[in-house]
mmCIF file of the N, C-alpha and C atoms, coordinates in Angstrom:
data_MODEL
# 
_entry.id   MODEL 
# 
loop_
_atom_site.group_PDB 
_atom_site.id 
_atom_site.type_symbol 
_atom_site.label_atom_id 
_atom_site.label_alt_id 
_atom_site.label_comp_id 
_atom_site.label_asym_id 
_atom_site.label_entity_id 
_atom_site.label_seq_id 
_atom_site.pdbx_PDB_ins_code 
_atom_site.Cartn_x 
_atom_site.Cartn_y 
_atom_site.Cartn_z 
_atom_site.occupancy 
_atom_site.B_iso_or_equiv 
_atom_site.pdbx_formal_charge 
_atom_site.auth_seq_id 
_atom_site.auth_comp_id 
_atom_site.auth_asym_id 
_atom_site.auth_atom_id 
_atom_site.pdbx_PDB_model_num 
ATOM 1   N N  . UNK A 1 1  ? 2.430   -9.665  23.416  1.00 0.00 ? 1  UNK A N  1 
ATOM 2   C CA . UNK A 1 1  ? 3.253   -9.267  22.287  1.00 0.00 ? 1  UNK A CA 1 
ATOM 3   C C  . UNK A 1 1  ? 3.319   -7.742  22.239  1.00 0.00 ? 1  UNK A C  1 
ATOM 4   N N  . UNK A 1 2  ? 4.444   -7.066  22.140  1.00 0.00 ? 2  UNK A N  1 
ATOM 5   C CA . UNK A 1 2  ? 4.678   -5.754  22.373  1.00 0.00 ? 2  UNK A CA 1 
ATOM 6   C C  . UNK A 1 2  ? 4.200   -4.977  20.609  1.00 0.00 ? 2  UNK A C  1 
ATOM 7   N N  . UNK A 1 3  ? 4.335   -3.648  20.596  1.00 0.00 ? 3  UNK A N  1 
ATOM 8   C CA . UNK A 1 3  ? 4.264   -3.026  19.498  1.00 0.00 ? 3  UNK A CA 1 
ATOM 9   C C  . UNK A 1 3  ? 5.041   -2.971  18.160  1.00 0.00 ? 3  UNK A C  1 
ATOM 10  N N  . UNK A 1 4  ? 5.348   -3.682  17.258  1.00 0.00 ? 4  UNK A N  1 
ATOM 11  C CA . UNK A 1 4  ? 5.868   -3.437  16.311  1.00 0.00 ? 4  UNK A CA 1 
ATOM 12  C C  . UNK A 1 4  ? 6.226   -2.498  15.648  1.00 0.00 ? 4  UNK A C  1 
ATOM 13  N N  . UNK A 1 5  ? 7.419   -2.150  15.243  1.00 0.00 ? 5  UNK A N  1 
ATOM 14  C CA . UNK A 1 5  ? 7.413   -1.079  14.827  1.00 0.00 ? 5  UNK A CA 1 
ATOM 15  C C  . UNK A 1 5  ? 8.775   -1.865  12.853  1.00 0.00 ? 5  UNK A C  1 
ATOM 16  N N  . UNK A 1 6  ? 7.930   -1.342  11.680  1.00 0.00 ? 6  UNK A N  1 
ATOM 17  C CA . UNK A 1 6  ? 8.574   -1.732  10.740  1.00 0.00 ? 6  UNK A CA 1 
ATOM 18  C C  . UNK A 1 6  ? 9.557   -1.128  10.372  1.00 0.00 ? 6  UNK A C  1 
ATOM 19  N N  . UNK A 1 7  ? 10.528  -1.449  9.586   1.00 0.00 ? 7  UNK A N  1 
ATOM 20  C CA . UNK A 1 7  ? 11.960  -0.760  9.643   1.00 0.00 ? 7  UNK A CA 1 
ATOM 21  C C  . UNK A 1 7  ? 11.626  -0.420  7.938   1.00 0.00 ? 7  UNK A C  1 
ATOM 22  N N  . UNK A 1 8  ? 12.335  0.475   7.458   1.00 0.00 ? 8  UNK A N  1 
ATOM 23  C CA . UNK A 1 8  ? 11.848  1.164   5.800   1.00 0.00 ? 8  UNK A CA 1 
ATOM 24  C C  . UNK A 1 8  ? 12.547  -0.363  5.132   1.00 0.00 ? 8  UNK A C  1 
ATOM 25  N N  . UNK A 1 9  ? 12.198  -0.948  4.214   1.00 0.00 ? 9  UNK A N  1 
ATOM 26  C CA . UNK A 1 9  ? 13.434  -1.825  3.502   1.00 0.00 ? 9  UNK A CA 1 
ATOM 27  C C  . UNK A 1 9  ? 13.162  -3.473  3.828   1.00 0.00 ? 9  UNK A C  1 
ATOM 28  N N  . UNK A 1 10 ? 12.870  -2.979  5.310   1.00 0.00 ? 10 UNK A N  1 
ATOM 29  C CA . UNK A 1 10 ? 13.691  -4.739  5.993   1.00 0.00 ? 10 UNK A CA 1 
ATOM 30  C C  . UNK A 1 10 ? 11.879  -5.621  5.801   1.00 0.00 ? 10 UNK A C  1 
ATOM 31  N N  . UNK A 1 11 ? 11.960  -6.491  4.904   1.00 0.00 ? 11 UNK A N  1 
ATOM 32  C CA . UNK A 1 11 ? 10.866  -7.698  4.862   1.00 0.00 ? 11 UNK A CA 1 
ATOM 33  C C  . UNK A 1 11 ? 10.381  -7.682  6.715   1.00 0.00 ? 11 UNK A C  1 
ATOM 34  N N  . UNK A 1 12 ? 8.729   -7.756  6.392   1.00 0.00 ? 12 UNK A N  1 
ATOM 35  C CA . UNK A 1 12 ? 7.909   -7.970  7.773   1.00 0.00 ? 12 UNK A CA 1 
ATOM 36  C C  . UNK A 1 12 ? 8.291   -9.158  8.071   1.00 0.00 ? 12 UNK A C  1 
ATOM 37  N N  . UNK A 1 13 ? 8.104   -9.876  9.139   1.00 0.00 ? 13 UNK A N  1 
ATOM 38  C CA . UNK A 1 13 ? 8.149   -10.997 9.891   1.00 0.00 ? 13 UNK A CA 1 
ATOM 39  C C  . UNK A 1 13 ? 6.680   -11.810 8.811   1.00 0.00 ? 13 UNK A C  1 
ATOM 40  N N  . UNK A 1 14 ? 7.089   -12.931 8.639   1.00 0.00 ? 14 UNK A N  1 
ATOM 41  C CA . UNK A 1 14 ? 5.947   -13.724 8.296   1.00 0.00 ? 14 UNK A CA 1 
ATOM 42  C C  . UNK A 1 14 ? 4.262   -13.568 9.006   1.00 0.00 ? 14 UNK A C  1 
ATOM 43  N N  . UNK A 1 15 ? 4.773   -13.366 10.369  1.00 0.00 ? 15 UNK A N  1 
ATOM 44  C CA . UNK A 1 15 ? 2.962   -13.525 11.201  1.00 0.00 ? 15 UNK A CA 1 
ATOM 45  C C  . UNK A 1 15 ? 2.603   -12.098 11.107  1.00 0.00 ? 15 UNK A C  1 
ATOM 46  N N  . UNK A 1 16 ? 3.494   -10.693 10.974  1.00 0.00 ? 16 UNK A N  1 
ATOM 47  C CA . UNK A 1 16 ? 3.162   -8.941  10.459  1.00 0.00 ? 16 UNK A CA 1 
ATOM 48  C C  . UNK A 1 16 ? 2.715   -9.395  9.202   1.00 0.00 ? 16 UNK A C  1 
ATOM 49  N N  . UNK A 1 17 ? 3.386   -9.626  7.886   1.00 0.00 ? 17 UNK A N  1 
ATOM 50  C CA . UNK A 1 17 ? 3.147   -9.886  7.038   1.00 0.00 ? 17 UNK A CA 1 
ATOM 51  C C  . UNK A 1 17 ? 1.730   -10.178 6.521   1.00 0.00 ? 17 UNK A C  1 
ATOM 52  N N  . UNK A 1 18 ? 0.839   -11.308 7.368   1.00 0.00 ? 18 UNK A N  1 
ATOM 53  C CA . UNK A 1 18 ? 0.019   -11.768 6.851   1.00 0.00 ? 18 UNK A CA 1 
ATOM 54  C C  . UNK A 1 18 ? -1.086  -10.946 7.755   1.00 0.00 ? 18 UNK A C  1 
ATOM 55  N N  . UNK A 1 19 ? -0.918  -10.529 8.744   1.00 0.00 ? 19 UNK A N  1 
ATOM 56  C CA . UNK A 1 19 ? -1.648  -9.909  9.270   1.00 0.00 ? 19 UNK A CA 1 
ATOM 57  C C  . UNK A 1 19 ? -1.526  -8.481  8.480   1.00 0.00 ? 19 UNK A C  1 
ATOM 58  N N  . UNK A 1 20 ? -0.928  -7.627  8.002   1.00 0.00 ? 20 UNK A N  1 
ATOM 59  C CA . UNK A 1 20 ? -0.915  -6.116  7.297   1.00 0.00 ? 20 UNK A CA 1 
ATOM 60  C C  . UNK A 1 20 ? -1.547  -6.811  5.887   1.00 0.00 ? 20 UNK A C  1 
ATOM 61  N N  . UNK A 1 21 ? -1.812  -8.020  5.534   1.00 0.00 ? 21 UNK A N  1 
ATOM 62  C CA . UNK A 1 21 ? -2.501  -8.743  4.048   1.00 0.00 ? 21 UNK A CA 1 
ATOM 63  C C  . UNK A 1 21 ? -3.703  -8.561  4.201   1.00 0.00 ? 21 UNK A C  1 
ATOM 64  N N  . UNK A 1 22 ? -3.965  -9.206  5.571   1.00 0.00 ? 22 UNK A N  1 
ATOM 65  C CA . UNK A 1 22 ? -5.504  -9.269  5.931   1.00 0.00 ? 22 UNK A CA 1 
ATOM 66  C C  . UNK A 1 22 ? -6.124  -7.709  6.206   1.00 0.00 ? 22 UNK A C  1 
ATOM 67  N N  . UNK A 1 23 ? -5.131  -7.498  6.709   1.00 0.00 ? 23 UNK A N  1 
ATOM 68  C CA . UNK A 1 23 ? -5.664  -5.235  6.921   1.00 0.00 ? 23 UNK A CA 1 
ATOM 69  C C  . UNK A 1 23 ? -5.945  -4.784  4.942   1.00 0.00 ? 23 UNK A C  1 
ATOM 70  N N  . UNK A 1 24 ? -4.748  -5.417  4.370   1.00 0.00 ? 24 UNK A N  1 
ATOM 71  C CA . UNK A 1 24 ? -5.205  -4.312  3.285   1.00 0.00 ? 24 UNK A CA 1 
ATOM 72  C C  . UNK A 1 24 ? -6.242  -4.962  2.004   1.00 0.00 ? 24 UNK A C  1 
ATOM 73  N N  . UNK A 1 25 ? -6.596  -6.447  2.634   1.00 0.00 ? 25 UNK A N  1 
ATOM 74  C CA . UNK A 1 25 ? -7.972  -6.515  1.528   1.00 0.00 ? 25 UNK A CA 1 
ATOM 75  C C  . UNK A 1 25 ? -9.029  -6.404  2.266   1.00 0.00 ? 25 UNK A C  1 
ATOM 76  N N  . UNK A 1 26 ? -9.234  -6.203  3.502   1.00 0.00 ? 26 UNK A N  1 
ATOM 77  C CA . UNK A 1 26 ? -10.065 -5.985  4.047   1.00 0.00 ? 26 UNK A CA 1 
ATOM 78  C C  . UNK A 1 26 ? -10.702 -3.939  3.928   1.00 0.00 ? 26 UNK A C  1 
ATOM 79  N N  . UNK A 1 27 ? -9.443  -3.309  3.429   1.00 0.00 ? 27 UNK A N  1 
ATOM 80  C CA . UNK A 1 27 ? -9.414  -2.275  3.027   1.00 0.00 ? 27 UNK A CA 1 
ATOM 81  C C  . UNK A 1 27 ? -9.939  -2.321  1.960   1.00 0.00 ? 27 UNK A C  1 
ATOM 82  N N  . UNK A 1 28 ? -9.334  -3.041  1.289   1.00 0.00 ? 28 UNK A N  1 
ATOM 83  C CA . UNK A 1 28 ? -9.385  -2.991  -0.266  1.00 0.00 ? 28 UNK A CA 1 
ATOM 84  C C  . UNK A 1 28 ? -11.337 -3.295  -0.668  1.00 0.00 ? 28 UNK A C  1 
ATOM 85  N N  . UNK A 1 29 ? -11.611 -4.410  -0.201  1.00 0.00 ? 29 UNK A N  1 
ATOM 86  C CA . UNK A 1 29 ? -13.236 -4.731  -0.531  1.00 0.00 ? 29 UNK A CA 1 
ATOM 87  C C  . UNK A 1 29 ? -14.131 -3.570  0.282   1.00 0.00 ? 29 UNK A C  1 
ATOM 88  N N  . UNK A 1 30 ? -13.527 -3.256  1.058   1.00 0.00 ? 30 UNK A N  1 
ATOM 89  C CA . UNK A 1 30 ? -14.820 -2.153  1.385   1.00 0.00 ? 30 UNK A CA 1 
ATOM 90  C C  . UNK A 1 30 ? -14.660 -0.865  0.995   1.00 0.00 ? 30 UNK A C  1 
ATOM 91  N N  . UNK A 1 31 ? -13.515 -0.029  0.914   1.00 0.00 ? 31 UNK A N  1 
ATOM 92  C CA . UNK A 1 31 ? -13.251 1.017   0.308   1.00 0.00 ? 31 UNK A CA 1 
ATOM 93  C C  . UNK A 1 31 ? -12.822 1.051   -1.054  1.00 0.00 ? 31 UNK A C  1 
ATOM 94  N N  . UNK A 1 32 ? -12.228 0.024   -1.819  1.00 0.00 ? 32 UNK A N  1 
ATOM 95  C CA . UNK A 1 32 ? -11.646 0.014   -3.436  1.00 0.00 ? 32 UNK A CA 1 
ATOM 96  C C  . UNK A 1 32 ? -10.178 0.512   -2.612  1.00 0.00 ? 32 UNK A C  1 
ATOM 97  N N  . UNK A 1 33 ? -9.367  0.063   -4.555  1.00 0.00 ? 33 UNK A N  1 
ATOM 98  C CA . UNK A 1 33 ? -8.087  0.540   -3.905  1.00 0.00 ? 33 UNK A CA 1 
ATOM 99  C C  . UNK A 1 33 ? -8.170  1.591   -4.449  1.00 0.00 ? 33 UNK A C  1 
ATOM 100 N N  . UNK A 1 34 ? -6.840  2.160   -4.305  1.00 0.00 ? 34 UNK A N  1 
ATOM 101 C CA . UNK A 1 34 ? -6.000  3.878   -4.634  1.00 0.00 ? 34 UNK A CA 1 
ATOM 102 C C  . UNK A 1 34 ? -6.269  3.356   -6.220  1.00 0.00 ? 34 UNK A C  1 
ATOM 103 N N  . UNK A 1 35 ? -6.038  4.668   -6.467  1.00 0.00 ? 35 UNK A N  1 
ATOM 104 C CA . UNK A 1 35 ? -5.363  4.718   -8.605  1.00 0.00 ? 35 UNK A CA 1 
ATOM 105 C C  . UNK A 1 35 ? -3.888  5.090   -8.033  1.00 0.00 ? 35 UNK A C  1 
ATOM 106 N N  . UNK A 1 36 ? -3.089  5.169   -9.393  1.00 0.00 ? 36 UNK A N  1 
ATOM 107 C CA . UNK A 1 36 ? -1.724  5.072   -9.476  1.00 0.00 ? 36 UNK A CA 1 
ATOM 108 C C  . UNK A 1 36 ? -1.586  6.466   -8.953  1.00 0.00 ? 36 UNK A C  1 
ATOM 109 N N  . UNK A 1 37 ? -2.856  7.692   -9.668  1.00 0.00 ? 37 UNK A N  1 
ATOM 110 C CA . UNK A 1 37 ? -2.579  8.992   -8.904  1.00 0.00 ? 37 UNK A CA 1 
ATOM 111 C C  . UNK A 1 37 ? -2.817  9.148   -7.350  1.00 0.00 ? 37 UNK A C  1 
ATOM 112 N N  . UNK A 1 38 ? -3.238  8.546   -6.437  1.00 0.00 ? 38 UNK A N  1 
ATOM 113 C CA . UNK A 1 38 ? -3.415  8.458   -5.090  1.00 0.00 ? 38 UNK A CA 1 
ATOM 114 C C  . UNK A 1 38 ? -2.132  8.020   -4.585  1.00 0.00 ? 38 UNK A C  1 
ATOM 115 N N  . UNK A 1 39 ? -1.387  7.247   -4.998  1.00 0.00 ? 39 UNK A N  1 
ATOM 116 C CA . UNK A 1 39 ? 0.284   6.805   -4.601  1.00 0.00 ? 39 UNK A CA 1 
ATOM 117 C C  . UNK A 1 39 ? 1.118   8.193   -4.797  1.00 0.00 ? 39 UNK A C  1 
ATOM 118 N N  . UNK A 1 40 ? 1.053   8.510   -6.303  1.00 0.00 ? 40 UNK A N  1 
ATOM 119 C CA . UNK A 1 40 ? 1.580   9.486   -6.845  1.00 0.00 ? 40 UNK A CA 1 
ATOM 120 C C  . UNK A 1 40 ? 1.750   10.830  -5.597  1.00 0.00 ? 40 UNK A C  1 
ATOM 121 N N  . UNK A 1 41 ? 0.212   11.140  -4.922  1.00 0.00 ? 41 UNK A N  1 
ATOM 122 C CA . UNK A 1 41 ? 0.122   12.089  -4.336  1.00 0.00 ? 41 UNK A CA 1 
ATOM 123 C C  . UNK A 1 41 ? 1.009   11.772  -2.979  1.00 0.00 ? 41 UNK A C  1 
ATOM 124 N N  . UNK A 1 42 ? 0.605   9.981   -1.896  1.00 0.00 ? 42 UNK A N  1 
ATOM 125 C CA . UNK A 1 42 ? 1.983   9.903   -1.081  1.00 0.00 ? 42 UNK A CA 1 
ATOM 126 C C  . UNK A 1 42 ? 2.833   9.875   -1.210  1.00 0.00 ? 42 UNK A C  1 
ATOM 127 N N  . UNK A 1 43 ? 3.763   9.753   -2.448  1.00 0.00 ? 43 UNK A N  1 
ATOM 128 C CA . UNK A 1 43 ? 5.054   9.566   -2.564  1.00 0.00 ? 43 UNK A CA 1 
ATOM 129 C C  . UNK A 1 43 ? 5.591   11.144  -2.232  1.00 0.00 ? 43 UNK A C  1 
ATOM 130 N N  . UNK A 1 44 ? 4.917   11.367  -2.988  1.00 0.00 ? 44 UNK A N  1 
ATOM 131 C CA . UNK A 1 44 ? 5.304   13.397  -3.227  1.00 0.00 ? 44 UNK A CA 1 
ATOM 132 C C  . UNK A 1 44 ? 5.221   13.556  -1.765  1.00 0.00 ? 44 UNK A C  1 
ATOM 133 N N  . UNK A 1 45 ? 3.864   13.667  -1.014  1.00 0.00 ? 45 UNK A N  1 
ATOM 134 C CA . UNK A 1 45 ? 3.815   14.119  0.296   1.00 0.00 ? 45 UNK A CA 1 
ATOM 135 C C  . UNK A 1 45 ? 5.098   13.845  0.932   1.00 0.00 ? 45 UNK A C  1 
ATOM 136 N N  . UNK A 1 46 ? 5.523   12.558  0.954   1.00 0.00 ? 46 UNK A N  1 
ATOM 137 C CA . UNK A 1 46 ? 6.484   11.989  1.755   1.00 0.00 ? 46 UNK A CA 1 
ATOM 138 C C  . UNK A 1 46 ? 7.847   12.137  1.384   1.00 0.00 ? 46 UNK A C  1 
ATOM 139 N N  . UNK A 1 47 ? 7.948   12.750  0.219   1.00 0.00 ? 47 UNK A N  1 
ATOM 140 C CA . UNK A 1 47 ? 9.334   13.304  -0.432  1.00 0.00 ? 47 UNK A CA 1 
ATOM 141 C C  . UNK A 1 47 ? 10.023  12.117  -0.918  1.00 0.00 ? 47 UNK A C  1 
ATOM 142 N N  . UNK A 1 48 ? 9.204   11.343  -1.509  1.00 0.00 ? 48 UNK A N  1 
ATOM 143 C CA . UNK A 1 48 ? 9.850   9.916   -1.912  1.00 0.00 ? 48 UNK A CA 1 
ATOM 144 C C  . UNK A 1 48 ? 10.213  10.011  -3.730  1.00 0.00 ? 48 UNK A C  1 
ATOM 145 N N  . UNK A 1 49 ? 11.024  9.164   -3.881  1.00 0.00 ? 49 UNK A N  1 
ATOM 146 C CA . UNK A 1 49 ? 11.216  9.220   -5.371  1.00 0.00 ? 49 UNK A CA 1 
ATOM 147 C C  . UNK A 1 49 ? 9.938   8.578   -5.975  1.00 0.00 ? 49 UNK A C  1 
ATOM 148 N N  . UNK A 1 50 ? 9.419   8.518   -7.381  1.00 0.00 ? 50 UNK A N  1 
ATOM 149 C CA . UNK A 1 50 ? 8.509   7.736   -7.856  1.00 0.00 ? 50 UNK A CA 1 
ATOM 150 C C  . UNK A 1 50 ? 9.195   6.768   -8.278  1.00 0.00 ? 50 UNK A C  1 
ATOM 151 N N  . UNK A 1 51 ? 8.780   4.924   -7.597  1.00 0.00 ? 51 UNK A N  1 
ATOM 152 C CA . UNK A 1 51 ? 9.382   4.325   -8.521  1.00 0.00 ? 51 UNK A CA 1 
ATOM 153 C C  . UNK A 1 51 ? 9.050   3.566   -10.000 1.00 0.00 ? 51 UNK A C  1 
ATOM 154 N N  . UNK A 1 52 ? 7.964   4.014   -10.119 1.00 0.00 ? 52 UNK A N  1 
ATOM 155 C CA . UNK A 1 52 ? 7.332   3.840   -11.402 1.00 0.00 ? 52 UNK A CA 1 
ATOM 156 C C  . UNK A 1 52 ? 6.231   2.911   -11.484 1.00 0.00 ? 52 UNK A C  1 
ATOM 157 N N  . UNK A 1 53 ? 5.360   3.372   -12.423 1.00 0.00 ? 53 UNK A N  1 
ATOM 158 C CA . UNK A 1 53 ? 4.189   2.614   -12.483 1.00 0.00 ? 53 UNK A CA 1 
ATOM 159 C C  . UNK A 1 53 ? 3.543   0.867   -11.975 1.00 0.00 ? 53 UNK A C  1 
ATOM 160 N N  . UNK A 1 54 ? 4.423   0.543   -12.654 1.00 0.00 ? 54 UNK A N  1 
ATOM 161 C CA . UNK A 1 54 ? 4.739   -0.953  -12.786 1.00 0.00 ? 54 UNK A CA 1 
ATOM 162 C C  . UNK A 1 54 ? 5.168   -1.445  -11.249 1.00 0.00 ? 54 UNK A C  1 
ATOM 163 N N  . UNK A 1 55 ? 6.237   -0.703  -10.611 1.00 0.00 ? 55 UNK A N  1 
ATOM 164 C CA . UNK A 1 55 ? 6.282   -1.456  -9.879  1.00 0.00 ? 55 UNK A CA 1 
ATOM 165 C C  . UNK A 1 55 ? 5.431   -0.798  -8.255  1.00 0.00 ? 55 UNK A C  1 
ATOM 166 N N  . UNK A 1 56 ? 4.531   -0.153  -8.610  1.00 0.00 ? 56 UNK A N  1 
ATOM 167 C CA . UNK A 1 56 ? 3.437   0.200   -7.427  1.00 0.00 ? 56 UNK A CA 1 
ATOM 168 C C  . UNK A 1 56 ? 2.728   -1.082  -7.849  1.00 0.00 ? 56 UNK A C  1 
ATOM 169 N N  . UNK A 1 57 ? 2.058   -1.781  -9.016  1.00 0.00 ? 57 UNK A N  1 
ATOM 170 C CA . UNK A 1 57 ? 1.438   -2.213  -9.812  1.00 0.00 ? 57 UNK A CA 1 
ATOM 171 C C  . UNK A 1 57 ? 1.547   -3.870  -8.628  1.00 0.00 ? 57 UNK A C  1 
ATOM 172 N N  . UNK A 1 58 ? 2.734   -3.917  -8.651  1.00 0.00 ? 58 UNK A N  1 
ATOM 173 C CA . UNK A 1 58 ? 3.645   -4.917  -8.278  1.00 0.00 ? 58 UNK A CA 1 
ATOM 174 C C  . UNK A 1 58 ? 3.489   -4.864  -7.215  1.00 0.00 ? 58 UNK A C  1 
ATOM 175 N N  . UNK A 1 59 ? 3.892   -4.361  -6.342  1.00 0.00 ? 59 UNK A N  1 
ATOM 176 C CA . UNK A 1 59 ? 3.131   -4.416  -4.980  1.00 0.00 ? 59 UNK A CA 1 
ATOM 177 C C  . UNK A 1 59 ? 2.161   -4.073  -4.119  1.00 0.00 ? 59 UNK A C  1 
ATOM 178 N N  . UNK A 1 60 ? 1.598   -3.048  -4.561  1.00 0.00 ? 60 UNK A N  1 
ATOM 179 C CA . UNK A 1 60 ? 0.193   -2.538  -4.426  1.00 0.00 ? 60 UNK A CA 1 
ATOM 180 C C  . UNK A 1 60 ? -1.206  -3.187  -4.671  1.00 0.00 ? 60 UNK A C  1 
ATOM 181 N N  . UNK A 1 61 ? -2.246  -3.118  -4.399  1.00 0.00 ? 61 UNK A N  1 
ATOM 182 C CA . UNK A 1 61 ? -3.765  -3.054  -5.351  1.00 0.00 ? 61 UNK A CA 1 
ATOM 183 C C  . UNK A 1 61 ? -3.893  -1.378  -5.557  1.00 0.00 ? 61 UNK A C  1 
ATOM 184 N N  . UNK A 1 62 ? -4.294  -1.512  -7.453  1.00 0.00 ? 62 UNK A N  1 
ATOM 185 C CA . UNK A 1 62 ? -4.005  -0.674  -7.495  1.00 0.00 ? 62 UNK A CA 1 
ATOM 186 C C  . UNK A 1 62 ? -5.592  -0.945  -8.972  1.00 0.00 ? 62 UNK A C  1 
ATOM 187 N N  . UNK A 1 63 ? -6.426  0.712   -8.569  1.00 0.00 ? 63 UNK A N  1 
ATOM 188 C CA . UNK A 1 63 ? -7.280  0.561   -9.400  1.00 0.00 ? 63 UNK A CA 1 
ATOM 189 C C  . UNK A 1 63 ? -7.306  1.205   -10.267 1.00 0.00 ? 63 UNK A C  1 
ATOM 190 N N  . UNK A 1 64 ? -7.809  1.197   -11.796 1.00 0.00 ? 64 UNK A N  1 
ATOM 191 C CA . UNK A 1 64 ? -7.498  1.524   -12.740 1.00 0.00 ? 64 UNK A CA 1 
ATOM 192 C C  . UNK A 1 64 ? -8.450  3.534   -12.642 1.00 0.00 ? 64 UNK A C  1 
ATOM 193 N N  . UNK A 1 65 ? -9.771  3.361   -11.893 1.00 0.00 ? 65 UNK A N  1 
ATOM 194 C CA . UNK A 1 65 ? -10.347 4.441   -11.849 1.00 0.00 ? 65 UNK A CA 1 
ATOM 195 C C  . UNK A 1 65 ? -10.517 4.497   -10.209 1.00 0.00 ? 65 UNK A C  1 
ATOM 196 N N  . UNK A 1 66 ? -10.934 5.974   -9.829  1.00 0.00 ? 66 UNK A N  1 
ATOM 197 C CA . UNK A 1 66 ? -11.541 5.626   -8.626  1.00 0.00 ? 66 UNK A CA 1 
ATOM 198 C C  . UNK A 1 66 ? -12.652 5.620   -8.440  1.00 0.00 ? 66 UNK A C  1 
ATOM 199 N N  . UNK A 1 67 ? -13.260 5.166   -7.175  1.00 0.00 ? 67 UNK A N  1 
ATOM 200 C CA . UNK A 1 67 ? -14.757 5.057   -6.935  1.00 0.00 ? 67 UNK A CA 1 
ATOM 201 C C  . UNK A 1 67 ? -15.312 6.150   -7.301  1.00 0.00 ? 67 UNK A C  1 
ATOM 202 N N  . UNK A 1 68 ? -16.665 6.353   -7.625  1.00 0.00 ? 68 UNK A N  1 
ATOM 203 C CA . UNK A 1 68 ? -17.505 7.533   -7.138  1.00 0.00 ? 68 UNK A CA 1 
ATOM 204 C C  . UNK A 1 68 ? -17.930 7.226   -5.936  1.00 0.00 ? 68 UNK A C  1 
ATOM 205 N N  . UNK A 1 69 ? -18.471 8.041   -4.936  1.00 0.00 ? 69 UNK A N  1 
ATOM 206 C CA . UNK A 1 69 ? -19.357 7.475   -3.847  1.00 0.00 ? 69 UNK A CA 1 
ATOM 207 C C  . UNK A 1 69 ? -20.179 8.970   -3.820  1.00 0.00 ? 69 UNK A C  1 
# 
């Protein structure tokens, strides 16, 4: 199977899909997720519009504080 590459917009393939699921709780339980300000900061980096709270909320894990470590 060659390299994938995702297109901005276009829904993953069902078998990407569940595999980038398994990457990001596997992220998620060992590191915690982002806060809404950690998005805040990629969007900006990336020159993206904010699309608002709710809907990072919506597709994201998204934690209310961040860790200490």
């Amino acid at each position: 199977m060659g390299e994938f590459e995702p297109e901005p917009g276009v829904p993953l393939p069902p078998e990407q899909k569940a595999k980038a699921d398994r990457i990001l709780a596997e992220r998620v339980t060992k590191n915690g997720a982002p806060t809404l300000e950690h998005y805040r900061r990629v969007y900006a980096a990336c020159d993206l519009g904010w699309p608002g709270d709710e809907e990072i909320r919506r597709l994201y894990p998204v934690a209310e504080t961040a860790l200490s470590r």
